[in-house]
N, C-alpha and C positions, 0 to 999 in steps of 0.2 A: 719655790714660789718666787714670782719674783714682785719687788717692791716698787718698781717703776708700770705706771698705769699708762697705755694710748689715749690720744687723744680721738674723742670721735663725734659726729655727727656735722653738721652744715652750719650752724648757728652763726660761726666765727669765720665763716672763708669770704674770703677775696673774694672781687671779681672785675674784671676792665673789661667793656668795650664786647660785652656778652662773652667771654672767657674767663671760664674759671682758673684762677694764678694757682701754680704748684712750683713745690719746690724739691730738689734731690739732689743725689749726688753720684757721684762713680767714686768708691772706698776702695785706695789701692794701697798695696805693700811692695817691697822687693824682697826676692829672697837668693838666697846664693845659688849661680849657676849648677856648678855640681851636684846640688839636690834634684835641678832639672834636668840631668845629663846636657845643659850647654854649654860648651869651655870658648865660645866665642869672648862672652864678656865675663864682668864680676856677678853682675846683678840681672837679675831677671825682673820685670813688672806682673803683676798678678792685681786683677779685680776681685771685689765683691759681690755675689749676684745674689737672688734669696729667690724662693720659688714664690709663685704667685698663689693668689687664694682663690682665683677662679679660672684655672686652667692650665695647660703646658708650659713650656718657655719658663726661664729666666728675665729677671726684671732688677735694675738697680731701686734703690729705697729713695722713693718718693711720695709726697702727699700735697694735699691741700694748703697755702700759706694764709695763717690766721690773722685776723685784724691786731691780735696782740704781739703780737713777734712780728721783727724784720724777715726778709728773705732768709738770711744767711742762718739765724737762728731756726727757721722752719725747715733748713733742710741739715743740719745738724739734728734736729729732735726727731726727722724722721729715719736718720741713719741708726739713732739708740732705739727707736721704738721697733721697728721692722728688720734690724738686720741687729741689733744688739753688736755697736761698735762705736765709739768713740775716737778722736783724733785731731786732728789738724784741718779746720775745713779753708783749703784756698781759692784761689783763683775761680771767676763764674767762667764757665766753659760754652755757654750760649744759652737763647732762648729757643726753646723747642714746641712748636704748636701740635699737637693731633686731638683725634674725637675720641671724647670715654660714650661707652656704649651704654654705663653702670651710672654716669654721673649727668645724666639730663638733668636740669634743673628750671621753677622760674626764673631761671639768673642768667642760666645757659641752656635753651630749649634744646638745642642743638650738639650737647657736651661737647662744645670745644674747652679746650684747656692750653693753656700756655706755663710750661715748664722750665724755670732757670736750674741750670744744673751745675754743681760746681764740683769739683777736686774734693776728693776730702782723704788724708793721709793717715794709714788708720794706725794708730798708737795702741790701743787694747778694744779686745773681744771680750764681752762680757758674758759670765757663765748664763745669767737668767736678765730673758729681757720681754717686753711687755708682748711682743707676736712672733715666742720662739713655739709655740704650740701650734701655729696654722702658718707658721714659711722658716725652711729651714736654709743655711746660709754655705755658700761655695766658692770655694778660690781656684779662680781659672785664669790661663793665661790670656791674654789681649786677643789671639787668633782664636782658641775656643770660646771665651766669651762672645766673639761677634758671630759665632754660630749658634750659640743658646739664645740669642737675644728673642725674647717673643715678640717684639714690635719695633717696628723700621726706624721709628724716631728715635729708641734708645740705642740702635747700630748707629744714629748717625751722632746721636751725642758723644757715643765710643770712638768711634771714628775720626770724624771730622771735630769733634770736641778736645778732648781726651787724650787720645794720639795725638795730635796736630800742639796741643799745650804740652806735652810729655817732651814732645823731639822738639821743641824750639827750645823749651827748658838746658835742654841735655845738651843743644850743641851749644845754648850760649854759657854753657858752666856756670850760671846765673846761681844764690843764693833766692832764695825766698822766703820774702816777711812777709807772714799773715798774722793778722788777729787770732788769738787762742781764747776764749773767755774774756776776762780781763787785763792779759799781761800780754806785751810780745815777744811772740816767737821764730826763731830764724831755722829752718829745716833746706837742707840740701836737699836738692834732688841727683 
């Protein structure tokens, strides 16, 4: 059982300009090439994806951003609610617009939504987390993942997001400080 509860319903969400504000992330790790059979480098990159609850496809953890939390807090708590993982959340990797089909609202007649979506570097998996009973969680590499994607906006958050921050990281051998909670943290990439 687990003792962390989702948050849910409409009460508390954003909204600009008739779109509804969301927030997520792409939860990645490296892991050692020779588990992947690659001897090219050390480290291989691997995402996070969680199956959806209404349909095919893989989907990164994203939700609604609440009137009481920042962004960045909103799309950390939806990383622990829906893919039960915690970590380093960095750098935002863009805003992402498309239409929920599921999230019409009077706020948004139309479910548009606008999604900021950032890095987040995943430090621990958590055995029990609030929506491991309806989406179960998969490590795939960067090129499987943009083949499971079930919608175009999170291939391009992968994409053009994701990769594009990963490889300017990597060639400028850059350090990165990001907020952690309340202490800072420096994690190599």
């Amino acid at each position: 059982m687990c003792d962390l509860v989702a948050r849910t319903g409409r009460l508390q969400q954003r909204y600009e300009d008739g779109s509804r504000l969301v927030a997520g992330c792409i939860p990645f790790r490296y892991i050692n090439s020779e588990e992947d059979g690659n001897s090219e480098s050390g480290k291989v990159v691997q995402v996070l994806m969680i199956s959806s609850s209404s349909g095919p496809g893989l989907l990164f953890p994203k939700g609604g951003w609440e009137n009481d939390e920042t962004v960045r807090e909103a799309a950390v708590r939806e990383a622990v609610e829906e893919a039960g993982v915690r970590g380093i959340l960095m750098d935002c990797l863009g805003n992402y617009e498309f239409k929920s089909k599921t999230h019409q609202d009077e706020f948004s007649p139309e479910g548009l939504c606008r999604a900021a979506m950032y890095a987040l570097y995943v430090k621990e998996e958590l055995e029990t987390w609030p929506e491991q009973v309806t989406r179960t969680r998969t490590w795939l590499t960067v090129e499987e993942a943009v083949g499971s994607c079930r919608h175009a906006w999170m291939k391009d958050a992968l994409v053009e997001g994701f990769c594009k921050w990963h490889q300017e990281k990597m060639e400028k051998g850059e350090e990165i400080t990001v907020i952690c909670i309340d202490k800072l943290v420096t994690a190599k990439t």
